[in-house]
Residue, then its C-alpha position, 0 to 999 in steps of 0.5 A: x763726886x760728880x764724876x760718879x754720876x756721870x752716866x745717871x739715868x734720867x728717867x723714873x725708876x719703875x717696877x721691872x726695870x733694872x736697879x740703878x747700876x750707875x747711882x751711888x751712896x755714901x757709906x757712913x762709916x768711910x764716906x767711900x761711894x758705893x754702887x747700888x749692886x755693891x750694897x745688895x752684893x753684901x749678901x746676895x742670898x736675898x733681895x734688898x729692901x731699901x727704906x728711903x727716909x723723909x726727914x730727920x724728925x719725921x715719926x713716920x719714918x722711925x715708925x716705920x723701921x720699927x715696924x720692920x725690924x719687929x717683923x721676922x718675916x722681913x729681916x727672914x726674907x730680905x736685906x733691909x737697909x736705910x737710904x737718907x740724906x742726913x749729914x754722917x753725924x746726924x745719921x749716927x745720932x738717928x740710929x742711935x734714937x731710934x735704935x736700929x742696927x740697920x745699915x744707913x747710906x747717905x743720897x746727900x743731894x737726893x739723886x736716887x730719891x730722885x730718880x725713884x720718882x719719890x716726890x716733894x710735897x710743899x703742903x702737909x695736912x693738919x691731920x698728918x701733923x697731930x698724927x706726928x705729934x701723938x706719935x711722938x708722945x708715944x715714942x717720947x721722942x723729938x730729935x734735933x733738925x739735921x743741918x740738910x733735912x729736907x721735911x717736904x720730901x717724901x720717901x719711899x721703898x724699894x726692893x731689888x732681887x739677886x738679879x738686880x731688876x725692880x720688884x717692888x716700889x712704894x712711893x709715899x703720897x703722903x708723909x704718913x704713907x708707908x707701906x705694912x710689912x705686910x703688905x711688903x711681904x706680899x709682894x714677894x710672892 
């Protein structure tokens, strides 16, 4: 795998700048690499939204996807998909739980996480954590770790346009920051 990152960038992904054409995911389906223009090819009559994950148990993140996937609007206007560094079966496991046909693309050792600028984050907030926990007795659901979960890792969202530039990014501070679908939508204008 190494050979397909050869020519990374080594700086900060910003707003304007253009996609990282030399970075690659994984499919889950074939585990075959697969280029950022690749992925946003699938359907190129939109922009891509790209939902980074923190970690396999973090409520946050499901929340999250269910909020984006209850919003017409979002699905209407952009290609979502999930970035996240779960192991193939963790990620079926996850789908599966939080009930998403979106499609998922492995960053096992992080590297588009990285070059996003999307931070790790050694201390989490006691308030952050009861959050997570009545969020998970809302849901009525605790998952499983993941064997390469990462939980100080935070996540984030990109979308890139038909052209393959950077129109959007939110990087989390938090592991309860995300951003409102509306706030995603806005951005679009």
């Amino acid at each position: 795998m190494a050979e397909a990152y050869e020519n990374k960038p080594t700086s900060r992904i910003m707003i304007g700048d253009q996609a990282p054409l030399s970075m690659y995911l994984r499919e889950i389906e074939n585990g075959e690499l697969i280029s950022i223009p690749q992925i946003c090819a699938k359907d190129n009559s939109k922009s891509t939204l790209f939902v980074f994950l923190r970690h396999f148990n973090c409520m946050f993140s499901r929340e999250h996807i269910r909020e984006l996937e209850n919003t017409p609007a979002i699905l209407d206007q952009l290609n979502v998909v999930i970035v996240s560094n779960f192991e193939k079966d963790a990620i079926k496991e996850w789908k599966q739980k939080v009930n998403t046909t979106l499609p998922m693309y492995m960053d096992p050792e992080l590297d588009l996480y990285k070059i996003m600028g999307f931070s790790e984050t050694a201390n989490t907030k006691a308030k952050t954590f009861f959050k997570a926990i009545i969020l998970s007795m809302k849901t009525r659901s605790i998952p499983q770790r993941s064997g390469r979960d990462t939980p100080g890792h935070l996540g984030g969202n990109m979308i890139v346009d038909k052209e393959g530039k950077v129109t959007y990014l939110y990087r989390s501070e938090s592991p309860d920051d995300r951003p409102l679908p509306y706030d995603i939508l806005k951005s679009l204008r």
